[in-house]
LUMKOLVEX-513487 format. One line per 2 residues: number of its first residue (from 1); their letters; for each residue x, y, z of N, C-alpha, C. Coordinates in nm, 4 decimals, decimal comma, always signed. Layout:
<sites>
NUM	a	X Y Z X Y Z X Y Z  ...
</sites>
This chain:
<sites>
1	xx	-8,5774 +2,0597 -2,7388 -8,5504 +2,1785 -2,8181 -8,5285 +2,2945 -2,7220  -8,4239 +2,3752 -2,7562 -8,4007 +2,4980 -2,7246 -8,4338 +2,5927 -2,7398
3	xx	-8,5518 +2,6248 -2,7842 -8,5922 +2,7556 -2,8152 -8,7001 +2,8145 -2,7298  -8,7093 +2,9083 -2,6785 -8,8078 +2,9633 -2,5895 -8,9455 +3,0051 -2,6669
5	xx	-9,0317 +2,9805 -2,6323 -9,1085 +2,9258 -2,6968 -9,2696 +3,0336 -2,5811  -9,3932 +3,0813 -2,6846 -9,4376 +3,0843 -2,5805 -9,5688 +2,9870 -2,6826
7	xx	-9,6468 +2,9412 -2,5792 -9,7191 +2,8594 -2,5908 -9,8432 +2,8860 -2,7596  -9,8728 +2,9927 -2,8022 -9,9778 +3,0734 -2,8899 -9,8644 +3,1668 -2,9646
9	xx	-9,8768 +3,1333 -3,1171 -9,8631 +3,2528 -3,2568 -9,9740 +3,3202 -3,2934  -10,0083 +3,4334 -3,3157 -10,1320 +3,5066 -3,3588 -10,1206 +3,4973 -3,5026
11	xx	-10,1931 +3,4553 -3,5741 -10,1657 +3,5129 -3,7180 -10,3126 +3,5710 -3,7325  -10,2087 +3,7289 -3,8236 -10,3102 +3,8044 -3,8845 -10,3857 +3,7415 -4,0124
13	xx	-10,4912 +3,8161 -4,0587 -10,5730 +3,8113 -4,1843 -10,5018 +3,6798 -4,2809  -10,3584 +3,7789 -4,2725 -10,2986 +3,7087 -4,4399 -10,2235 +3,6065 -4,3985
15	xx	-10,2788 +3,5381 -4,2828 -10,1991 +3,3828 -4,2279 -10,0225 +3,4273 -4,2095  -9,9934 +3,5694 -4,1887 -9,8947 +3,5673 -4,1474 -9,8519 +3,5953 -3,9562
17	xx	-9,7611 +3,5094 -3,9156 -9,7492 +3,5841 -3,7604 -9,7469 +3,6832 -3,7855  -9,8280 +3,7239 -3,6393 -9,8388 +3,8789 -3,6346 -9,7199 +3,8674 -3,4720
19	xx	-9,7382 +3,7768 -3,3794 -9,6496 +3,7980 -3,2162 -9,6516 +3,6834 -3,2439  -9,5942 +3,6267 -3,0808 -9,6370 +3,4884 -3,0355 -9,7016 +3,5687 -2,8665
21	xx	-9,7311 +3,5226 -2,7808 -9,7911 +3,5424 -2,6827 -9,8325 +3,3873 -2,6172  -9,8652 +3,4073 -2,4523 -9,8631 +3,3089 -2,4279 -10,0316 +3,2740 -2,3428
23	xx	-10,1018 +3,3426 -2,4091 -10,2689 +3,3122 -2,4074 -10,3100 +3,3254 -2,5382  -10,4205 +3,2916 -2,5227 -10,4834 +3,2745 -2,7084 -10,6122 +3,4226 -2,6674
25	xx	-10,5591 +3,4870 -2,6754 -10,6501 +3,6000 -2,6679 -10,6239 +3,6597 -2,7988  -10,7303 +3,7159 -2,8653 -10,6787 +3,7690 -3,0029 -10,7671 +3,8754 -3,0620
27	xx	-10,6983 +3,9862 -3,1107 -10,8492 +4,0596 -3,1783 -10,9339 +4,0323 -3,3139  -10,9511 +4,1050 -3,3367 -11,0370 +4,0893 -3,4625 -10,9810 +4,0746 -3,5837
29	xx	-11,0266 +3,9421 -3,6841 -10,9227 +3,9243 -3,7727 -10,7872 +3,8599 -3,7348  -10,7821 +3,7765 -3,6215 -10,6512 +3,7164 -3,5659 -10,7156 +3,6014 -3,5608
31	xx	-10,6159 +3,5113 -3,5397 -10,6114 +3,3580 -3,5087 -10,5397 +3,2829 -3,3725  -10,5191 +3,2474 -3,3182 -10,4601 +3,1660 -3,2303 -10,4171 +3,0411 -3,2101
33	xx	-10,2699 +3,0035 -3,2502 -10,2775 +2,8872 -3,3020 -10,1561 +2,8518 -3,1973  -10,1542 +2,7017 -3,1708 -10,0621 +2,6492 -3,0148 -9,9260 +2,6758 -3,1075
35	xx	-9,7876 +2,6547 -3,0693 -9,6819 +2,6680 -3,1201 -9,6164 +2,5562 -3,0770  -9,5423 +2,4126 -3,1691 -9,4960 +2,3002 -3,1216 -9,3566 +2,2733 -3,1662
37	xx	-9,2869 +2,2504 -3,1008 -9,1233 +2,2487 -3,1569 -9,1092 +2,1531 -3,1744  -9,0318 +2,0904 -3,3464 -8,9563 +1,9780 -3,3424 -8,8480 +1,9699 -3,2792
39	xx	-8,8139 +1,8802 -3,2409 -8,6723 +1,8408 -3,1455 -8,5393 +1,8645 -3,2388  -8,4351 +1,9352 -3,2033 -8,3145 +1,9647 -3,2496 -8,2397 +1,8493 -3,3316
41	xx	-8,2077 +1,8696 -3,4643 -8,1726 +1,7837 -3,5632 -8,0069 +1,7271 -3,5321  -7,9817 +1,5884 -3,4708 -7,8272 +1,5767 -3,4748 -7,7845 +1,7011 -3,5805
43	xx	-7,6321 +1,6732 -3,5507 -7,5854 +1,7966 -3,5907 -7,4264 +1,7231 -3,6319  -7,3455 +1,7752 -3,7643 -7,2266 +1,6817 -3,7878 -7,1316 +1,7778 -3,7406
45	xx	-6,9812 +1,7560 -3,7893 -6,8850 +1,7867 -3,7168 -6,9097 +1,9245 -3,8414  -6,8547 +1,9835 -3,7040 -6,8341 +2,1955 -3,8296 -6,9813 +2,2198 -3,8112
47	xx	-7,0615 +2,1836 -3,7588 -7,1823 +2,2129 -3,7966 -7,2430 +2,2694 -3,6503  -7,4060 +2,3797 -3,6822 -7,4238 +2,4470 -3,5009 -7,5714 +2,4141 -3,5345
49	xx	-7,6601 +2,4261 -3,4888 -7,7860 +2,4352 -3,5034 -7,8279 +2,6072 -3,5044  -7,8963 +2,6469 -3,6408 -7,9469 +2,7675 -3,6667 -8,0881 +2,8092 -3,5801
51	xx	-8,0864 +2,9131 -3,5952 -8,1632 +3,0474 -3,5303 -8,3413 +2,9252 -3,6033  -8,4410 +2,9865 -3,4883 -8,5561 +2,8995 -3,5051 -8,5882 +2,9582 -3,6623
53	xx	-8,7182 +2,8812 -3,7001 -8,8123 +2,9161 -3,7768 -8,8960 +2,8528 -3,7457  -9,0494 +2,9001 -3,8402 -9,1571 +2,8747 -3,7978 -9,2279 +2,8529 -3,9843
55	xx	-9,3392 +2,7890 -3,9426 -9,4191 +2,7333 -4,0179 -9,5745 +2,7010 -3,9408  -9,6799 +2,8308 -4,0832 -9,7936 +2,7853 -3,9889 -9,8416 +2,6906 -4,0702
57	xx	-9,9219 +2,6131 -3,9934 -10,0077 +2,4883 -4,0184 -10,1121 +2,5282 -3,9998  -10,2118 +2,4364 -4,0478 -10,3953 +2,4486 -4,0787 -10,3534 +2,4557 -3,9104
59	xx	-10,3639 +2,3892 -3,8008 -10,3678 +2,3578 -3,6788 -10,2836 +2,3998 -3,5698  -10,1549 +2,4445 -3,6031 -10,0495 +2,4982 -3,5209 -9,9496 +2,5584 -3,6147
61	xx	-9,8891 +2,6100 -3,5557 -9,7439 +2,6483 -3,5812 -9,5771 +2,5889 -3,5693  -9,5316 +2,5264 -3,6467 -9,4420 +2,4308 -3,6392 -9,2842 +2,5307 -3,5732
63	xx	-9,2415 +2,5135 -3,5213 -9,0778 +2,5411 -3,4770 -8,9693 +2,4520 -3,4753  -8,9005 +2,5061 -3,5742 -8,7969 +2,4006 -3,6049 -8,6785 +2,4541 -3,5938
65	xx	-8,5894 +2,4136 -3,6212 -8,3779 +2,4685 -3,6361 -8,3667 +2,4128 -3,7069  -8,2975 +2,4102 -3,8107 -8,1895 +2,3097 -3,8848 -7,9965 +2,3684 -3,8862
67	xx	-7,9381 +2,2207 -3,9153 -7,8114 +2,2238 -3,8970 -7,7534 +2,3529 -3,9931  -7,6360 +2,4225 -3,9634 -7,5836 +2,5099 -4,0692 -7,4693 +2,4647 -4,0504
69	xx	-7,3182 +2,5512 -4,1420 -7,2287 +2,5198 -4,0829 -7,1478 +2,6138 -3,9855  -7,0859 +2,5693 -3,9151 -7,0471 +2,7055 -3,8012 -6,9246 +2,7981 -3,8628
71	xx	-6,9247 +2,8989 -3,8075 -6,8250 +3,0101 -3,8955 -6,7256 +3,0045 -3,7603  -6,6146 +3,0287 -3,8167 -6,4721 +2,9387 -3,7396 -6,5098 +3,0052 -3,5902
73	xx	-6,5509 +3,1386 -3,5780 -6,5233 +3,1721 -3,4508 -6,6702 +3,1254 -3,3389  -6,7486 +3,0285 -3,4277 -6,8267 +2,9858 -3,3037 -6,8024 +2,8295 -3,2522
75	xx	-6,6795 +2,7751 -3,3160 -6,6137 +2,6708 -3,2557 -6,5316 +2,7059 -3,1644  -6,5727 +2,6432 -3,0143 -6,5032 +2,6854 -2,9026 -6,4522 +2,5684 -2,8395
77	xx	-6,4901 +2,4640 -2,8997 -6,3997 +2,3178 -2,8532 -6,3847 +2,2223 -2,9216  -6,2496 +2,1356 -2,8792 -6,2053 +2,0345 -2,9607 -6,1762 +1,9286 -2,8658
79	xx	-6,1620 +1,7577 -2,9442 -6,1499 +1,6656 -2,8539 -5,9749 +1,7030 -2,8928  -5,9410 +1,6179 -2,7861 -5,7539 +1,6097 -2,7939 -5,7371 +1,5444 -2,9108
81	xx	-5,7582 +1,4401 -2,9599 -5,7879 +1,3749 -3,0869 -5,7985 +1,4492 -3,2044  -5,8875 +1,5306 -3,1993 -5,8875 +1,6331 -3,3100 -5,7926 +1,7772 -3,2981
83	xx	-5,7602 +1,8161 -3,1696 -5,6418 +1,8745 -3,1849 -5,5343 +1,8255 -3,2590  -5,4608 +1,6987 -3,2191 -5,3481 +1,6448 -3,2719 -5,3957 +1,5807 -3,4354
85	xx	-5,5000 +1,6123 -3,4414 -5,4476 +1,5454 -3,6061 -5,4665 +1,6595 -3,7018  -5,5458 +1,7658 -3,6118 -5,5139 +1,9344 -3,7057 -5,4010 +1,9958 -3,7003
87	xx	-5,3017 +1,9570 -3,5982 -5,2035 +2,0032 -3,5912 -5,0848 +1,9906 -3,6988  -5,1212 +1,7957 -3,6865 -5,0173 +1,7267 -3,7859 -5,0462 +1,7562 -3,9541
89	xx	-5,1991 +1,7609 -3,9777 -5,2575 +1,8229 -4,1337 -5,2206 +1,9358 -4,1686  -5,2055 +2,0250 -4,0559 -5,1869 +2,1648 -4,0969 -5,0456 +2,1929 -4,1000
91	xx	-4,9579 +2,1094 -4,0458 -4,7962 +2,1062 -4,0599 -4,7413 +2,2242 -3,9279  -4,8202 +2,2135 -3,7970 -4,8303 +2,2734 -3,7303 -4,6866 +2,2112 -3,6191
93	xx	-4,7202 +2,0443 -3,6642 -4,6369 +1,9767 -3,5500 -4,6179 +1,8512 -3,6698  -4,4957 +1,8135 -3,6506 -4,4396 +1,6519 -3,7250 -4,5519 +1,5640 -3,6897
95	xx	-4,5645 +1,4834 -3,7941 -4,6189 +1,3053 -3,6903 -4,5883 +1,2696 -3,5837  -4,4292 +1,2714 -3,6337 -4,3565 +1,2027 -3,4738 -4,4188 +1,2941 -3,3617
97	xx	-4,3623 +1,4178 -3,3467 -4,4352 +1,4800 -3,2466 -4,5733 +1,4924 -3,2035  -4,6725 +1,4401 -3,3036 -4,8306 +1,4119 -3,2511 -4,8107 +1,2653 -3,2048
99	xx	-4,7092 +1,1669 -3,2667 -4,7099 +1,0446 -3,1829 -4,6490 +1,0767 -3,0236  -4,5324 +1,1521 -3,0315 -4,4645 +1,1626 -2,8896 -4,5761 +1,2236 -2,8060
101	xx	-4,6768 +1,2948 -2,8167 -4,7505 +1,3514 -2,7522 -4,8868 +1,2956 -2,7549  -4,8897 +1,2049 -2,7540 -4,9852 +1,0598 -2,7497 -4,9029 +0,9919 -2,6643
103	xx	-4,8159 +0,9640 -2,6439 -4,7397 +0,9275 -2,5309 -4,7196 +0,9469 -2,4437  -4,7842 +1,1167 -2,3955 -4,7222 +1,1766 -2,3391 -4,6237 +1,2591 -2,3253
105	xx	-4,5254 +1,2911 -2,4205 -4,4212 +1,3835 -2,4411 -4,4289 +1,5314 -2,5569  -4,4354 +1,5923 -2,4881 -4,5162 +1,7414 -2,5527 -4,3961 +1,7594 -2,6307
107	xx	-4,4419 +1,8091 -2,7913 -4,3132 +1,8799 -2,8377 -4,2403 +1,9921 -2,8289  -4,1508 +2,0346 -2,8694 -4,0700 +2,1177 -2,7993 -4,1043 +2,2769 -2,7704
109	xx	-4,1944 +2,3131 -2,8895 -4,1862 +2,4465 -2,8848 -4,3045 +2,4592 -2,7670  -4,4076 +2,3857 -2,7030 -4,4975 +2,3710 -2,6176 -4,3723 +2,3394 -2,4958
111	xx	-4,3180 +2,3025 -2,4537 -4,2274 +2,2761 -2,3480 -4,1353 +2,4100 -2,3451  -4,1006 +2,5045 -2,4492 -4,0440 +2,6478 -2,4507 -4,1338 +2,7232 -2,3801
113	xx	-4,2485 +2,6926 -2,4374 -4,3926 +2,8029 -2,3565 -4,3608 +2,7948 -2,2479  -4,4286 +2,6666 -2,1926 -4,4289 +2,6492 -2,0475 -4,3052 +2,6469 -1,9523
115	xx	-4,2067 +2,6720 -2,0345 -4,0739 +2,6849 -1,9232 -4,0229 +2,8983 -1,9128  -4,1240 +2,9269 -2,0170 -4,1533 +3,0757 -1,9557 -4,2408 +3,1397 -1,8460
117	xx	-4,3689 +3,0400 -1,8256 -4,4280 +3,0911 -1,7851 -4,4145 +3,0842 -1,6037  -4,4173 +3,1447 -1,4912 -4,3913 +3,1605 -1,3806 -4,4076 +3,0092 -1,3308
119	xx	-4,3396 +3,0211 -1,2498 -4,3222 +2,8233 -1,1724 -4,4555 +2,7700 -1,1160  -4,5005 +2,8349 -1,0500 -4,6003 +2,8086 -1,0084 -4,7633 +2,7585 -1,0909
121	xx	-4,7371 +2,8600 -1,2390 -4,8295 +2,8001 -1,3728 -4,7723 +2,7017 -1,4594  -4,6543 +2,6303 -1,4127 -4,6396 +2,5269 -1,5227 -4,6872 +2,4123 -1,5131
123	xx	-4,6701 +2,3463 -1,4251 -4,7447 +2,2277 -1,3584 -4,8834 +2,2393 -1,4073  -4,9994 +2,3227 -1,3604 -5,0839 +2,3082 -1,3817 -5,1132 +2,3384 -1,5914
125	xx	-4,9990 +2,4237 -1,6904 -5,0020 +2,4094 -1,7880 -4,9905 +2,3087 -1,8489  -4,8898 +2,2245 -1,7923 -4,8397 +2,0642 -1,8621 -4,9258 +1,9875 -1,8354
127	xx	-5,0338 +1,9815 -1,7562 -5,0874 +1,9195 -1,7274 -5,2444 +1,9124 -1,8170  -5,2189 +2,0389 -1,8014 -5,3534 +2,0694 -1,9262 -5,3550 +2,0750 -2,0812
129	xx	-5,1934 +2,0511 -2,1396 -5,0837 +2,0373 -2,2358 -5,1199 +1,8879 -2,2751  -5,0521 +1,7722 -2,1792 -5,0407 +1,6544 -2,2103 -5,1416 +1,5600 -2,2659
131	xx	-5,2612 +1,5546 -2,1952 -5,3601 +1,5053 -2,2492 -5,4690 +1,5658 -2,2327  -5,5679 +1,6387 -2,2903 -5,6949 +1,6915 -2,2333 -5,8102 +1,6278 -2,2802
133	xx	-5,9019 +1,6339 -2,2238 -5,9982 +1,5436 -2,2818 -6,0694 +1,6323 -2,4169  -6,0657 +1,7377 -2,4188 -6,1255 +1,8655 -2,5108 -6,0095 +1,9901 -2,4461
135	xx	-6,0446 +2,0376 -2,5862 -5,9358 +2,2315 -2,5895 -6,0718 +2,2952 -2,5902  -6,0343 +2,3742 -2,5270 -6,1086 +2,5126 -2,5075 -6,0159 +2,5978 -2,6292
137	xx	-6,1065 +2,6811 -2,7266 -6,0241 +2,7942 -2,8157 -5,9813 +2,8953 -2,7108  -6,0827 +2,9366 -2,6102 -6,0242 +3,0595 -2,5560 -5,9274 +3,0408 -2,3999
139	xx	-5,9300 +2,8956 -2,3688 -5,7841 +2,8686 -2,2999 -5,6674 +2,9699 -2,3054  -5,6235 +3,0333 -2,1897 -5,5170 +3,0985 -2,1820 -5,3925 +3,0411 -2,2606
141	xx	-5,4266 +2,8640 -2,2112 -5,2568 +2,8172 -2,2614 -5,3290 +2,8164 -2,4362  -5,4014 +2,7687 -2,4662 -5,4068 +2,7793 -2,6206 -5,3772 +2,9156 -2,6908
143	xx	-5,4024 +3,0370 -2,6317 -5,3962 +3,1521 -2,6964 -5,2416 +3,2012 -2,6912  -5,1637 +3,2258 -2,5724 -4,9943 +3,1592 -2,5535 -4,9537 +3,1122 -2,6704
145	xx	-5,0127 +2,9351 -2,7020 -4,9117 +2,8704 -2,7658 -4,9601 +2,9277 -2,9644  -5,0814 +2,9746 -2,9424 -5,0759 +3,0185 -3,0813 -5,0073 +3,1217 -3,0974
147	xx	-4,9661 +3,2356 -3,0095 -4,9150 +3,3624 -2,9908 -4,7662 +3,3148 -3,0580  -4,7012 +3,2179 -2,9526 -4,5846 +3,1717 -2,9523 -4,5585 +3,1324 -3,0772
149	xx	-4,6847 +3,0604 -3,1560 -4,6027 +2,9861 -3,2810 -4,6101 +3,1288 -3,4156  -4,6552 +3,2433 -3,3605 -4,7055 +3,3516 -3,4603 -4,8310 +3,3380 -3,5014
151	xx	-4,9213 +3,2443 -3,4923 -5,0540 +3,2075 -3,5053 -5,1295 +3,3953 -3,4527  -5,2086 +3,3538 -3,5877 -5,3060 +3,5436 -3,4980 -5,4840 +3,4386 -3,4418
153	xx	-5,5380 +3,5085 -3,4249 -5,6810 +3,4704 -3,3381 -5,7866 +3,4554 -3,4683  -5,7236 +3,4891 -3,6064 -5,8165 +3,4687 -3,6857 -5,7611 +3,3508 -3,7012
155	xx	-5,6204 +3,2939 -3,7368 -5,6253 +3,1395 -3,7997 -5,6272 +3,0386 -3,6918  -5,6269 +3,0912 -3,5473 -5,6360 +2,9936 -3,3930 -5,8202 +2,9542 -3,4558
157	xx	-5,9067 +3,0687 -3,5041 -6,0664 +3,0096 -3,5108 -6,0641 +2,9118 -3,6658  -6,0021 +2,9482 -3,7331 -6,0230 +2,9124 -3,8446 -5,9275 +2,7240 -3,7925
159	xx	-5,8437 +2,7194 -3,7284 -5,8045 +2,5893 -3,7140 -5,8940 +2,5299 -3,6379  -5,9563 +2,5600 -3,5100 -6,0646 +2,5063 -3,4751 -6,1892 +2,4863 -3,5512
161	xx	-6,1790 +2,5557 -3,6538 -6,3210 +2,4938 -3,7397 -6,3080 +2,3982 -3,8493  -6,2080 +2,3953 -3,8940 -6,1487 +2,2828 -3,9600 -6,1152 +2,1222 -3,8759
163	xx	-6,0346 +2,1663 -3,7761 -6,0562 +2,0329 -3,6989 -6,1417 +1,9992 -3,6481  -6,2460 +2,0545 -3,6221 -6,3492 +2,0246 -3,5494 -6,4263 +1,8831 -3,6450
165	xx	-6,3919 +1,8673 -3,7568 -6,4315 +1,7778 -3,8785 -6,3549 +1,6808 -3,8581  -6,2357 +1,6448 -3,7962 -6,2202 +1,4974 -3,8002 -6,1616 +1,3981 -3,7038
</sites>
């Protein structure tokens, strides 16, 4: 689990936390109880793990997360796999062209990009074009080719959160 954690929750009178702290020192009318995290819940596709909570127990204090779903702009990566089949759902790119580019052969308006951009950045664009193992949303060449297709930065997050599902 990810959550920083310090070892002791104080709860006041009315069994509510009052801090957490990381000695059991407490005043009057306080409690001191250890603080134990459950381990982070798999998590499905579209989905992030939420902000902690807590739960006191007769004996401790429980810390947990559970799954939520993520809001488009905290999806920041995709497999290549799920690029190309959001592309083809969303009518972004033909079949054929998600097949040609499973092959290896980028479709055209991605081969327009990169034959603008200075000689020296294309190579390393096509390369990061053809097959990637995961997209980065905030990739230079991804933000380009959404620019290029008229795509704005709200529907570049909103397509990454949708594909991120299949």
């Amino acid at each position: 689990m990810s959550i920083q954690l310090h070892a002791y929750a104080i709860i006041n009178g009315d069994g509510i936390i009052a801090r957490f702290q990381d000695d059991d020192t407490v005043s009057e009318g306080e409690t001191a109880l250890p603080v134990v995290a459950d381990p982070d819940p798999a998590v499905g596709p579209g989905e992030r793990i939420g902000s902690p909570s807590y739960e006191v127990l007769n004996d401790r204090v429980r810390a947990y997360r559970l799954p939520r779903l993520a809001e488009p702009h905290e999806v920041v990566k995709i497999t290549f796999a799920q690029l190309l089949i959001g592309l083809v759902a969303e009518g972004w790119i033909t079949e054929a062209e998600g097949d040609g580019w499973l092959a290896g052969v980028l479709p055209a308006p991605v081969i327009a990009l990169i034959s603008t951009l200075p000689v020296e950045a294309r190579f390393p664009a096509k390369a990061r074009a053809i097959r990637p193992s995961e997209v980065i949303r905030n990739d230079p060449l991804v933000e380009m080719l959404g620019a290029y297709q008229g795509k704005t930065p709200a529907q570049l997050d909103q397509f990454f959160a949708t594909s991120s599902a299949y």
